[in-house]
Structures are given as C-alpha cells and as structure tokens.
PyMOL Python script that loads the backbone (N, CA, C, O; Angstrom):
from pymol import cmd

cmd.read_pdbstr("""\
ATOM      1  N   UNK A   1      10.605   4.711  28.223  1.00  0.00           N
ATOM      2  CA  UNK A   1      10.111   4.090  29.432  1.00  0.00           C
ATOM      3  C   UNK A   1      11.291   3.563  30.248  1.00  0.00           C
ATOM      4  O   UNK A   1      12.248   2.921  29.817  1.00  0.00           O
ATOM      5  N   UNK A   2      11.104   3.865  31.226  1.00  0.00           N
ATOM      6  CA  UNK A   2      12.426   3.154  32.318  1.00  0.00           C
ATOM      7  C   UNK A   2      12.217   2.084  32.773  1.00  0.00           C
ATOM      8  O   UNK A   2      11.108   1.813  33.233  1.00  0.00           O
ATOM      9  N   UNK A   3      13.301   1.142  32.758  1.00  0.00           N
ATOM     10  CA  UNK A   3      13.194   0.045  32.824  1.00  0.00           C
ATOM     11  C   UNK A   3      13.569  -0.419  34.384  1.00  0.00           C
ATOM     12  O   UNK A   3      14.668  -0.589  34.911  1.00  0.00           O
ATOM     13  N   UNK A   4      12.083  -0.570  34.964  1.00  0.00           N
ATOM     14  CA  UNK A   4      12.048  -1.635  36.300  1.00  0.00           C
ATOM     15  C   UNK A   4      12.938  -2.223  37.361  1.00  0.00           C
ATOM     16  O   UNK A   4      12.908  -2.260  38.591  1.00  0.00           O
ATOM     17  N   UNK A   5      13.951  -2.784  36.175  1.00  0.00           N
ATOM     18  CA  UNK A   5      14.544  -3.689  36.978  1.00  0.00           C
ATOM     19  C   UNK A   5      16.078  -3.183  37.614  1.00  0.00           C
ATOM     20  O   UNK A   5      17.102  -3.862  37.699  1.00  0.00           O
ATOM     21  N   UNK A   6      15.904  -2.027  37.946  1.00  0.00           N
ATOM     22  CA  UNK A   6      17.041  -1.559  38.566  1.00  0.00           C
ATOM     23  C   UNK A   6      16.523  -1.023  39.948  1.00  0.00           C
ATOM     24  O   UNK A   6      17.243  -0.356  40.691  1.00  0.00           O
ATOM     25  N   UNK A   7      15.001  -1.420  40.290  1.00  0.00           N
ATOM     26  CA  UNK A   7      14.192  -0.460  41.339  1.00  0.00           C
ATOM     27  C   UNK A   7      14.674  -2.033  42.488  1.00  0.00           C
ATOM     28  O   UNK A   7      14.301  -3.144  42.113  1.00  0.00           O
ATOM     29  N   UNK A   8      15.373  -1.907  43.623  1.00  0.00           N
ATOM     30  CA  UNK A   8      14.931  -2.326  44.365  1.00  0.00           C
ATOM     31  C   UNK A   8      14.224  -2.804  45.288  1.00  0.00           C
ATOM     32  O   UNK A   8      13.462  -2.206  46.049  1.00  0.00           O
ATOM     33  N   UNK A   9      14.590  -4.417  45.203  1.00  0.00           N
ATOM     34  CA  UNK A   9      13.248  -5.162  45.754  1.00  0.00           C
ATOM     35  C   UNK A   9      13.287  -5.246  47.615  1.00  0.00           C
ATOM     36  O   UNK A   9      14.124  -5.907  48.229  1.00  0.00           O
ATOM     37  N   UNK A  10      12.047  -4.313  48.352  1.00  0.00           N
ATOM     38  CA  UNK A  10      11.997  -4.359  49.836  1.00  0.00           C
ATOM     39  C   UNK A  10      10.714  -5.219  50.017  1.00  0.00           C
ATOM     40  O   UNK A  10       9.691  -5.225  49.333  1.00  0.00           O
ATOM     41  N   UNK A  11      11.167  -6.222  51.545  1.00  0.00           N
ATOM     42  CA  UNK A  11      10.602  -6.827  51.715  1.00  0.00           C
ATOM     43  C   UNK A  11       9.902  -6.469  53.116  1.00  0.00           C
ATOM     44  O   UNK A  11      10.484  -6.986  54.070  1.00  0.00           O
ATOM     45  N   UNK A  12       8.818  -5.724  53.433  1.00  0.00           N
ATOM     46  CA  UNK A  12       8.579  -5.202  54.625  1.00  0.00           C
ATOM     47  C   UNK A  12       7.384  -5.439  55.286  1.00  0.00           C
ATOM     48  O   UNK A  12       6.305  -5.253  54.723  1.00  0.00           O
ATOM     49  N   UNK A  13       7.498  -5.934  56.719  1.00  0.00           N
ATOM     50  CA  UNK A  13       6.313  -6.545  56.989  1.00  0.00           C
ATOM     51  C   UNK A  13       4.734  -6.110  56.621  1.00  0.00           C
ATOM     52  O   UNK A  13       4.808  -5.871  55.416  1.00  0.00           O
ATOM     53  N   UNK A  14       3.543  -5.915  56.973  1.00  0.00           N
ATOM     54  CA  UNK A  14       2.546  -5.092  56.671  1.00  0.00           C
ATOM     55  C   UNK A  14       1.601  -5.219  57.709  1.00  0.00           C
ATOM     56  O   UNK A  14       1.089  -6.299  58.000  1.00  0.00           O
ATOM     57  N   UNK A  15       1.261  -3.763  58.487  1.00  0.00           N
ATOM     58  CA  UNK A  15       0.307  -4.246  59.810  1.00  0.00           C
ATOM     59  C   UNK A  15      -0.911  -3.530  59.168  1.00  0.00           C
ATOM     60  O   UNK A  15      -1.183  -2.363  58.887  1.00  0.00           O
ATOM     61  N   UNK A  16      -1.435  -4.554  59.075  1.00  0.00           N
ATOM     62  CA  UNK A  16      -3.495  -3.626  58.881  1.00  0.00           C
ATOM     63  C   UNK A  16      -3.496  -3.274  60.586  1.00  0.00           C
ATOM     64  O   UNK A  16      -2.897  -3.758  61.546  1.00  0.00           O
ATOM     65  N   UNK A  17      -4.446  -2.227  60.425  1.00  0.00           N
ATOM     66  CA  UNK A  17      -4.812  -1.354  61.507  1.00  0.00           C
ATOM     67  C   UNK A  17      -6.299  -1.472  61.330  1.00  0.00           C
ATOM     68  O   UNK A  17      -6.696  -1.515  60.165  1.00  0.00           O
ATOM     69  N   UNK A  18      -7.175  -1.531  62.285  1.00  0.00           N
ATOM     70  CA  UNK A  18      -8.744  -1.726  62.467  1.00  0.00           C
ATOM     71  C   UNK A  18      -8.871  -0.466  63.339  1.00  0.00           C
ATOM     72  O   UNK A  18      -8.248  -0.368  64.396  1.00  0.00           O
ATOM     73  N   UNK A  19      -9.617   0.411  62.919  1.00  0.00           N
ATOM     74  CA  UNK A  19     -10.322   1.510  63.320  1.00  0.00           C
ATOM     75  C   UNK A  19      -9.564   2.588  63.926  1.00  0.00           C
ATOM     76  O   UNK A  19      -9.881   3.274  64.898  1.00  0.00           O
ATOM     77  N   UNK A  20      -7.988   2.663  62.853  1.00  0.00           N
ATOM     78  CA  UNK A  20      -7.491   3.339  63.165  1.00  0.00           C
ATOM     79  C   UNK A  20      -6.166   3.930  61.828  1.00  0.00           C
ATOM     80  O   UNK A  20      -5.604   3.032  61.202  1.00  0.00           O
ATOM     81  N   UNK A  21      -5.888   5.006  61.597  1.00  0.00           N
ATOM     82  CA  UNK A  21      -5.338   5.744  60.188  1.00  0.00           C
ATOM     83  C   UNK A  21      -4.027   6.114  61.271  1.00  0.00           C
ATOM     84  O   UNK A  21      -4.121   6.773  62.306  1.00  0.00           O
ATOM     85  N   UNK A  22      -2.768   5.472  60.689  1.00  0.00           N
ATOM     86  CA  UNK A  22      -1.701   6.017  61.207  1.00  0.00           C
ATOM     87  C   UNK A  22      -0.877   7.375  60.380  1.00  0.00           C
ATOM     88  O   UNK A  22      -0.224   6.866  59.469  1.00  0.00           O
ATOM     89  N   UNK A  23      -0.730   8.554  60.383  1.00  0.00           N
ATOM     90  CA  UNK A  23      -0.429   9.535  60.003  1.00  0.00           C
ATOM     91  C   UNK A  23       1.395   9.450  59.948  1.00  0.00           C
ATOM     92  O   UNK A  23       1.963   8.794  60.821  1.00  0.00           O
ATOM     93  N   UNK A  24       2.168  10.123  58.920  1.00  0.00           N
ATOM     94  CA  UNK A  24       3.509  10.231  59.262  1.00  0.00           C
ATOM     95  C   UNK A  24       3.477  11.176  60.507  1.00  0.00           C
ATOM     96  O   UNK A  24       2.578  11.778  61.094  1.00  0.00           O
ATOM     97  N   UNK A  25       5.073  11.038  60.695  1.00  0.00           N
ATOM     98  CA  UNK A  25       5.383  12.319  61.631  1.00  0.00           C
ATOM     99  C   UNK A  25       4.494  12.010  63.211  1.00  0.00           C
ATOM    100  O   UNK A  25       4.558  13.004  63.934  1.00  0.00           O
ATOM    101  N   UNK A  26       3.749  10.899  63.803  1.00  0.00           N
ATOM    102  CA  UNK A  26       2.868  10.602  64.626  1.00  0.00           C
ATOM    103  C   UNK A  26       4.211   9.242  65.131  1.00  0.00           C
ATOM    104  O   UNK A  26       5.025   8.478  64.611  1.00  0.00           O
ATOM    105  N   UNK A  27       3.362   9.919  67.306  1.00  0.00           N
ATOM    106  CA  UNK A  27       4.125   8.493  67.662  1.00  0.00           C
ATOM    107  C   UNK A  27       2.765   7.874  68.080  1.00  0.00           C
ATOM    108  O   UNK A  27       1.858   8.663  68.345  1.00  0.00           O
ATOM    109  N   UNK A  28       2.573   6.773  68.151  1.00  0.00           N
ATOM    110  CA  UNK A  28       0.934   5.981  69.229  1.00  0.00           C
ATOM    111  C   UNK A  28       1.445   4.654  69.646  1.00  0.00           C
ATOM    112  O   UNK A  28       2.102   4.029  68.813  1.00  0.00           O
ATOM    113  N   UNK A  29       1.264   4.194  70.676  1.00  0.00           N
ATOM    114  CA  UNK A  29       1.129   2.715  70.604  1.00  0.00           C
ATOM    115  C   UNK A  29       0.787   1.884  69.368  1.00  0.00           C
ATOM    116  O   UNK A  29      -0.023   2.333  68.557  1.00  0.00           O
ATOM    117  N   UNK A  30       1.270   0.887  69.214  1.00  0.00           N
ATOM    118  CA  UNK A  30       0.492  -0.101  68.640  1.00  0.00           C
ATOM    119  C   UNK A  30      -0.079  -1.491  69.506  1.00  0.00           C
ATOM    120  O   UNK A  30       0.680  -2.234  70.128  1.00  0.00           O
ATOM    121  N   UNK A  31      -1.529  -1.677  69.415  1.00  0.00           N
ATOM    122  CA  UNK A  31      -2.132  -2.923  70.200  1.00  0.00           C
ATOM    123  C   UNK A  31      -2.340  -3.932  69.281  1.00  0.00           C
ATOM    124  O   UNK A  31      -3.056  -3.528  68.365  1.00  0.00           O
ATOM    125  N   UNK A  32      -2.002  -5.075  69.159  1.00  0.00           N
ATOM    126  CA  UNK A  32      -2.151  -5.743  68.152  1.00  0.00           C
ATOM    127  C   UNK A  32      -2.660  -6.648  69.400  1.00  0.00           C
ATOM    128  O   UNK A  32      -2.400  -6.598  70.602  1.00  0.00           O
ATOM    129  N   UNK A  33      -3.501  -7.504  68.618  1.00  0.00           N
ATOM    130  CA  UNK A  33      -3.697  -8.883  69.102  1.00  0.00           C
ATOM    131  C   UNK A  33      -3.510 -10.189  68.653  1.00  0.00           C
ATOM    132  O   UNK A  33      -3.139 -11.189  69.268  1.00  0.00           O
ATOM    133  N   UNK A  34      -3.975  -9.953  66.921  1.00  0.00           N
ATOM    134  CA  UNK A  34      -4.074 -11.377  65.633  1.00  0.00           C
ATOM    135  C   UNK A  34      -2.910 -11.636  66.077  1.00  0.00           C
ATOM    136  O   UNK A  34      -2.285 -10.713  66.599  1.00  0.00           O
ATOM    137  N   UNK A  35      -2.074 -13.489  65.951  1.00  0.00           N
ATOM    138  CA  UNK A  35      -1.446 -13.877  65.426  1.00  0.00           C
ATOM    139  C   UNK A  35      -0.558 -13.263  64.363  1.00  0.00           C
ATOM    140  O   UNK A  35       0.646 -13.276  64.621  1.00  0.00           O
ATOM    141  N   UNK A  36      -0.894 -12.790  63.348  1.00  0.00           N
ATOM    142  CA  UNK A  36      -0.498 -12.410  62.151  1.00  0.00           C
ATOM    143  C   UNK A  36      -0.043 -10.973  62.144  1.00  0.00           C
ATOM    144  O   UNK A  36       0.598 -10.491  61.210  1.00  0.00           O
ATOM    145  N   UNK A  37      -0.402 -10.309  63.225  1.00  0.00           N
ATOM    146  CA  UNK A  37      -0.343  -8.938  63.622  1.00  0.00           C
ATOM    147  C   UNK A  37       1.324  -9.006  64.146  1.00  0.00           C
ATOM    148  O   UNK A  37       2.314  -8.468  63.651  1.00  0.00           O
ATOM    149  N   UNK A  38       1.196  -9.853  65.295  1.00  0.00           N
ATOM    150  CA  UNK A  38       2.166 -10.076  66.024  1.00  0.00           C
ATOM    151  C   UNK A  38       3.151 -10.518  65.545  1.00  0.00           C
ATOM    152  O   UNK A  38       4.234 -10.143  65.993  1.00  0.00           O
ATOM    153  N   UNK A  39       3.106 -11.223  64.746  1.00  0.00           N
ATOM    154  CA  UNK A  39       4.149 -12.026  63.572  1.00  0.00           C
ATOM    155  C   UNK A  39       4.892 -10.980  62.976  1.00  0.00           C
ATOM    156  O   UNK A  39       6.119 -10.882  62.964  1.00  0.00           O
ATOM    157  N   UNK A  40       3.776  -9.937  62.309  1.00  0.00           N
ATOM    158  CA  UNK A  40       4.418  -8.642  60.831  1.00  0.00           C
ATOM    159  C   UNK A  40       5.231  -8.311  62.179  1.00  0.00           C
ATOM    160  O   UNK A  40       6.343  -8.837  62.170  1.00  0.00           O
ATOM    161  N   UNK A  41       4.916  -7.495  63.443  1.00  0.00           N
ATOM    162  CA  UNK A  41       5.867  -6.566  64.866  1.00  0.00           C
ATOM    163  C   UNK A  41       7.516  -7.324  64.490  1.00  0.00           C
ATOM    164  O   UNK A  41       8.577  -6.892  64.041  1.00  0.00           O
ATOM    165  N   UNK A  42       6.885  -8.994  65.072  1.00  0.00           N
ATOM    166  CA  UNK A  42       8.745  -9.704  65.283  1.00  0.00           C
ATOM    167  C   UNK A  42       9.259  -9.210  63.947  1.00  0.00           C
ATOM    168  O   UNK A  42      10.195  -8.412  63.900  1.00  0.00           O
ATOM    169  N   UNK A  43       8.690  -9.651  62.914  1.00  0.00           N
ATOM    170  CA  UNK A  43       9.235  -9.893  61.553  1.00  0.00           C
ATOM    171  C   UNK A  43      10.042  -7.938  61.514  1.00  0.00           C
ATOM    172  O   UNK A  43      11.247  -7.684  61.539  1.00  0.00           O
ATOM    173  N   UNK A  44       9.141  -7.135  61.465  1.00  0.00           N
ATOM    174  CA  UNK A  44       9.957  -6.507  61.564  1.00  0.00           C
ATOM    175  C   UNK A  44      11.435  -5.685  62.626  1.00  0.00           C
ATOM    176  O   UNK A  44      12.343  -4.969  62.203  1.00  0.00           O
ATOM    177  N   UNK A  45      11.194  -6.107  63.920  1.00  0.00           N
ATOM    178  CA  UNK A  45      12.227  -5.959  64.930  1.00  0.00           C
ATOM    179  C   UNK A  45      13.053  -6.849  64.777  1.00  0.00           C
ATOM    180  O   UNK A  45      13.862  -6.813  65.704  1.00  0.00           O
ATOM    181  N   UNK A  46      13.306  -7.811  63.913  1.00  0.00           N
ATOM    182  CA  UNK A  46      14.335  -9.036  63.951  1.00  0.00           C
ATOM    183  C   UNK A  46      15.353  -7.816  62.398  1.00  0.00           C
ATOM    184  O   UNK A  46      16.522  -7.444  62.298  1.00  0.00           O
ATOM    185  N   UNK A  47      14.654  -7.697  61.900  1.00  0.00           N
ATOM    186  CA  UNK A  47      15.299  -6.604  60.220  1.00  0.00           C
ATOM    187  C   UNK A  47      15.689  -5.393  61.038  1.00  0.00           C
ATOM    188  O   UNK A  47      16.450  -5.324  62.003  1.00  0.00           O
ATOM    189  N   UNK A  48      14.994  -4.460  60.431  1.00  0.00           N
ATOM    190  CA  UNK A  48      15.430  -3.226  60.892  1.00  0.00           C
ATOM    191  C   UNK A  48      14.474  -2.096  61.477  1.00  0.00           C
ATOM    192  O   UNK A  48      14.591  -0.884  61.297  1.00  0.00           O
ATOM    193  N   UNK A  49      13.323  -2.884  62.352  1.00  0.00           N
ATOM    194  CA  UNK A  49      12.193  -1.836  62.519  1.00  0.00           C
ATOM    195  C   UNK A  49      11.369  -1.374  61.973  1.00  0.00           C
ATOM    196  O   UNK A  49      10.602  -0.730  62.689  1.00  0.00           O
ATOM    197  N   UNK A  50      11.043  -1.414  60.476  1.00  0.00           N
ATOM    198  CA  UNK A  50      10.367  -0.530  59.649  1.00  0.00           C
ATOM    199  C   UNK A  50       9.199  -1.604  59.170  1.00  0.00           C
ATOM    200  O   UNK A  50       9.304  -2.765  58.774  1.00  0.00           O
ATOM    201  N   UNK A  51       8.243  -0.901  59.332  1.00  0.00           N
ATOM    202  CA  UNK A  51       6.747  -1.746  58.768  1.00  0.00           C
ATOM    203  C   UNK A  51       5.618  -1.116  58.257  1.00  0.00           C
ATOM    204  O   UNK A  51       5.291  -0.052  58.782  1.00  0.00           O
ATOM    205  N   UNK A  52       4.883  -1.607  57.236  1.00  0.00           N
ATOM    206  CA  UNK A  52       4.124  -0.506  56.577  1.00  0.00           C
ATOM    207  C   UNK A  52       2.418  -0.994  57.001  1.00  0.00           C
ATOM    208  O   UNK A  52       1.891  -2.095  56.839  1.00  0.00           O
ATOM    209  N   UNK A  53       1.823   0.298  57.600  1.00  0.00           N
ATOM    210  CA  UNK A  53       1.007   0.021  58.486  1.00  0.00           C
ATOM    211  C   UNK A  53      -0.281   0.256  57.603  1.00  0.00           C
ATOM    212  O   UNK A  53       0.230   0.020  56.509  1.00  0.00           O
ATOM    213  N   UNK A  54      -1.406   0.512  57.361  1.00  0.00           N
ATOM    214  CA  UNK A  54      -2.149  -0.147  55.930  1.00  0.00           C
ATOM    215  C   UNK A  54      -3.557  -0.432  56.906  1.00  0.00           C
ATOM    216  O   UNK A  54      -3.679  -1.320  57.750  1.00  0.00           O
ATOM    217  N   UNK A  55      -4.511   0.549  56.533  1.00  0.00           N
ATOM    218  CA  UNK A  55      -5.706   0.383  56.803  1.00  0.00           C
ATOM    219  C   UNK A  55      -6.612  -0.566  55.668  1.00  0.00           C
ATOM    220  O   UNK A  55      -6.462  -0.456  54.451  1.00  0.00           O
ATOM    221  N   UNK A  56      -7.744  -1.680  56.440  1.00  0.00           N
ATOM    222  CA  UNK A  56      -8.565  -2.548  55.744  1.00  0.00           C
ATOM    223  C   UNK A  56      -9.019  -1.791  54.766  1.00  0.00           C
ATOM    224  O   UNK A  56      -8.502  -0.675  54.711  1.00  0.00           O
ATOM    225  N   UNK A  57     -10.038  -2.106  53.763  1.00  0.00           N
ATOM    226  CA  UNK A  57     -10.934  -1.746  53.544  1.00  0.00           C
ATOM    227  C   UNK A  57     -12.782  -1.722  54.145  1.00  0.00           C
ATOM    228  O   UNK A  57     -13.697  -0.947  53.865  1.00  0.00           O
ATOM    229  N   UNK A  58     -12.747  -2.508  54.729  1.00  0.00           N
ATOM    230  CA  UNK A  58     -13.481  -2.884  55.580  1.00  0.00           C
ATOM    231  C   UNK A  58     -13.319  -3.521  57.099  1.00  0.00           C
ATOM    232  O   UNK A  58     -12.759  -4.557  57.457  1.00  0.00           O
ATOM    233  N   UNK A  59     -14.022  -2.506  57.857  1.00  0.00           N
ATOM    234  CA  UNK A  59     -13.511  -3.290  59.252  1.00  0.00           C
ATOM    235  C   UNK A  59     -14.191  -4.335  59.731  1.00  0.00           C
ATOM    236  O   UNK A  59     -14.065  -4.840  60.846  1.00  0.00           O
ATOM    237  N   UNK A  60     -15.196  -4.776  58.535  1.00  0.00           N
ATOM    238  CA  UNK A  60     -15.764  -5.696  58.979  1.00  0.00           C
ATOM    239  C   UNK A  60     -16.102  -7.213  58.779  1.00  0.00           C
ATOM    240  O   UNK A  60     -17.101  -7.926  58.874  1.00  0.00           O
ATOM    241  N   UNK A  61     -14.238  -7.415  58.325  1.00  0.00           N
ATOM    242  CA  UNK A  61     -13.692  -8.512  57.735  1.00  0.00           C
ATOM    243  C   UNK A  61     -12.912  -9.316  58.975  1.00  0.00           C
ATOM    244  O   UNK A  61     -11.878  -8.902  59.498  1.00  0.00           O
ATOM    245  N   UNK A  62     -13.598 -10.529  59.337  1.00  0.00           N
ATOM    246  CA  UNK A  62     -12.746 -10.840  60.270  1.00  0.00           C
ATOM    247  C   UNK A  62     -12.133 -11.316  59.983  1.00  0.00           C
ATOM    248  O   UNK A  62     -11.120 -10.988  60.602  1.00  0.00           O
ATOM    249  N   UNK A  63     -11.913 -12.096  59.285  1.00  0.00           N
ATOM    250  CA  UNK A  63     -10.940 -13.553  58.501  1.00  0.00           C
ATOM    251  C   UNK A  63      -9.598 -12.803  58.362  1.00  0.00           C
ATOM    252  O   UNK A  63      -9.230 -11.660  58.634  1.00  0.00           O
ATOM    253  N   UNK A  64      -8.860 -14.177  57.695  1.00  0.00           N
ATOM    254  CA  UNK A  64      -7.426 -13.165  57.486  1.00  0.00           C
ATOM    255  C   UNK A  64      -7.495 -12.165  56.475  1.00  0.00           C
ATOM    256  O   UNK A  64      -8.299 -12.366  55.565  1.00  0.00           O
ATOM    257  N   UNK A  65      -6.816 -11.135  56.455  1.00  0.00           N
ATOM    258  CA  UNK A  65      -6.806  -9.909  55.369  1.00  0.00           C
ATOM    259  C   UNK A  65      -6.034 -10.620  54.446  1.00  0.00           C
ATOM    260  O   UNK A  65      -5.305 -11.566  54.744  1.00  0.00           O
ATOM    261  N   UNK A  66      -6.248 -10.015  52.963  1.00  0.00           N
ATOM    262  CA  UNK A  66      -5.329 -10.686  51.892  1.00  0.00           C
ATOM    263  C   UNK A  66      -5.157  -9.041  50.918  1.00  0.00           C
ATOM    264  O   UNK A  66      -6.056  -8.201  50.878  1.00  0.00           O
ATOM    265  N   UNK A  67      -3.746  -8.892  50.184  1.00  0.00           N
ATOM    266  CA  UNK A  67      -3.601  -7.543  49.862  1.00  0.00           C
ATOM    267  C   UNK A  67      -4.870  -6.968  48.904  1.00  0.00           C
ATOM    268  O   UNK A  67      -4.743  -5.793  48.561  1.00  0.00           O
ATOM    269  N   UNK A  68      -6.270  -7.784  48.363  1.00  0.00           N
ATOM    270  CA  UNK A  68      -7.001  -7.079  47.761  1.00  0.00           C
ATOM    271  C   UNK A  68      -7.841  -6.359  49.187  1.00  0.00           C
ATOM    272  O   UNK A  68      -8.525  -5.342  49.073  1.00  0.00           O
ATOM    273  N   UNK A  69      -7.660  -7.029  50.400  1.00  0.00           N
ATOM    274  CA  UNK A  69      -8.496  -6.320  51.418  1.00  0.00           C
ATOM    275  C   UNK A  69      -8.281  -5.043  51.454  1.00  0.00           C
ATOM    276  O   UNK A  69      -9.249  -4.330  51.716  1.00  0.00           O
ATOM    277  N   UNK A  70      -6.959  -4.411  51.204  1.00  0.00           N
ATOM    278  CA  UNK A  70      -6.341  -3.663  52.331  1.00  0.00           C
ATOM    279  C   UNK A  70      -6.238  -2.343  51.101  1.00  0.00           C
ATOM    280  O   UNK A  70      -6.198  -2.529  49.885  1.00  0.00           O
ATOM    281  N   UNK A  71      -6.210  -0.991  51.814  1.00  0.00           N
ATOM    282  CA  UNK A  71      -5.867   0.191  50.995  1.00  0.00           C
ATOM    283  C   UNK A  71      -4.633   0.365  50.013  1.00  0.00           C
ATOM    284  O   UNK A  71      -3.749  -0.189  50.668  1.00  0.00           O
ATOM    285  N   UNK A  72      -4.116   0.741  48.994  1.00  0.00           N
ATOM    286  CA  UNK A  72      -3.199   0.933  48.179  1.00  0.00           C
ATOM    287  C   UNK A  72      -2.595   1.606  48.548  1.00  0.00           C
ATOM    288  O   UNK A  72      -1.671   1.828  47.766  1.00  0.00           O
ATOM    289  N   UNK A  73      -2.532   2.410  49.812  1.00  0.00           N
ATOM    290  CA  UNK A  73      -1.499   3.707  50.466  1.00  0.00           C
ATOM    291  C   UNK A  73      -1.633   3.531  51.897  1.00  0.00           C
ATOM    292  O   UNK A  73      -2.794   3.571  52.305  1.00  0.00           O
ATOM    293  N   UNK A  74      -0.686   3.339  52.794  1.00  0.00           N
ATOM    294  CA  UNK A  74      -0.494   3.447  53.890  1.00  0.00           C
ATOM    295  C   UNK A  74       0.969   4.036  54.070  1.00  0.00           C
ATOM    296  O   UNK A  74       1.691   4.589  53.241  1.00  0.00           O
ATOM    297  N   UNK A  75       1.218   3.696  55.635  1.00  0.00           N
ATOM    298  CA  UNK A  75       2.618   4.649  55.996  1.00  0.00           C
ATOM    299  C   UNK A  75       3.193   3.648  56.602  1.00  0.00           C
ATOM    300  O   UNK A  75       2.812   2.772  57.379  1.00  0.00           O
ATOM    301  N   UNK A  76       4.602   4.056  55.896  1.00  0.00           N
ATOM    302  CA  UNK A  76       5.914   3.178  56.791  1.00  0.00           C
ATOM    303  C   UNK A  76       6.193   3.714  57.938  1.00  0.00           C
ATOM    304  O   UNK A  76       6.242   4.937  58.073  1.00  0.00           O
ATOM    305  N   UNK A  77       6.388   2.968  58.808  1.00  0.00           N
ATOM    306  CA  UNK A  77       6.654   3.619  60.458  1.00  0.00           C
ATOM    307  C   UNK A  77       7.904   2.892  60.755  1.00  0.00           C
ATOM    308  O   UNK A  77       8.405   2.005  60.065  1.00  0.00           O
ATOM    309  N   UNK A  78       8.287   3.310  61.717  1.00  0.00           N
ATOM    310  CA  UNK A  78       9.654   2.644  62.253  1.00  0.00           C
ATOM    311  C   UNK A  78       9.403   2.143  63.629  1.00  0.00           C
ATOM    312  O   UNK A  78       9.085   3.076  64.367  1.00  0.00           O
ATOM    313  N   UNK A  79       9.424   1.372  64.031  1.00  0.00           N
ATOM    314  CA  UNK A  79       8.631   0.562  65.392  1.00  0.00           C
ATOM    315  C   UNK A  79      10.005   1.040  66.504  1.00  0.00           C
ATOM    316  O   UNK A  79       9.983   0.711  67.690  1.00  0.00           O
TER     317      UNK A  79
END
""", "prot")
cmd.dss("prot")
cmd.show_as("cartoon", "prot")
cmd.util.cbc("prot")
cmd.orient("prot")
C-alpha cells in the first residue's frame, strides 16, 4: 500500500453551480450571486485562478451547502 503522505496537500476554492454541469475543455460565464460564491471567485484570483466547480446534489437546498451536499466529482477550471 502506498503511503499517503507524500500526496500533496491543495487548497482550492469550491464553486457549487445551481442548474448548471460545467464540462472540461468549455469556456461560459460564471454568475454567481451567494456571498460565499463570491468569496470561493476572490479566494481563488488572489492564488492562482484555479477553482473546482461542483454541482449540488439538490437544487433545492437553499441554505449554505456543506461538502455532504455537493457531488464527489466536479471540474477544476481556471477562472
């Protein structure tokens, strides 16, 4: 078994997307509105651009999302 702790640790913002699946290789706007939306954008343009964009599981969660909300696979984009 290989041992873990040589895998580097990234710290990268995370944008849930509501009623919308971002594909690699795709350019689109992003519209954010939440607070928290807007926050992951700075957080990542202050680093190096890159943010991993992550559809709900339900779009019909308004509250804040927490990582059991959200899908186990999304795509890193580069803003």
């Amino acid at each position: 078994m290989k041992d873990d702790s040589s895998l580097p640790t990234l710290h990268i913002p995370v944008l849930p997307t509501r009623n919308m699946v971002v594909f690699p290789d795709t350019t689109l706007p992003l519209l954010v509105g939440r607070k928290v939306s807007v926050e992951a954008l700075m957080r990542a343009q202050e680093k190096d651009n890159w943010i991993l964009i992550v559809a709900p599981k339900s779009d019909e969660t308004d509250s804040d999302l927490s990582s059991k909300d959200l899908h186990l696979v999304g795509t890193l984009a580069k803003i």
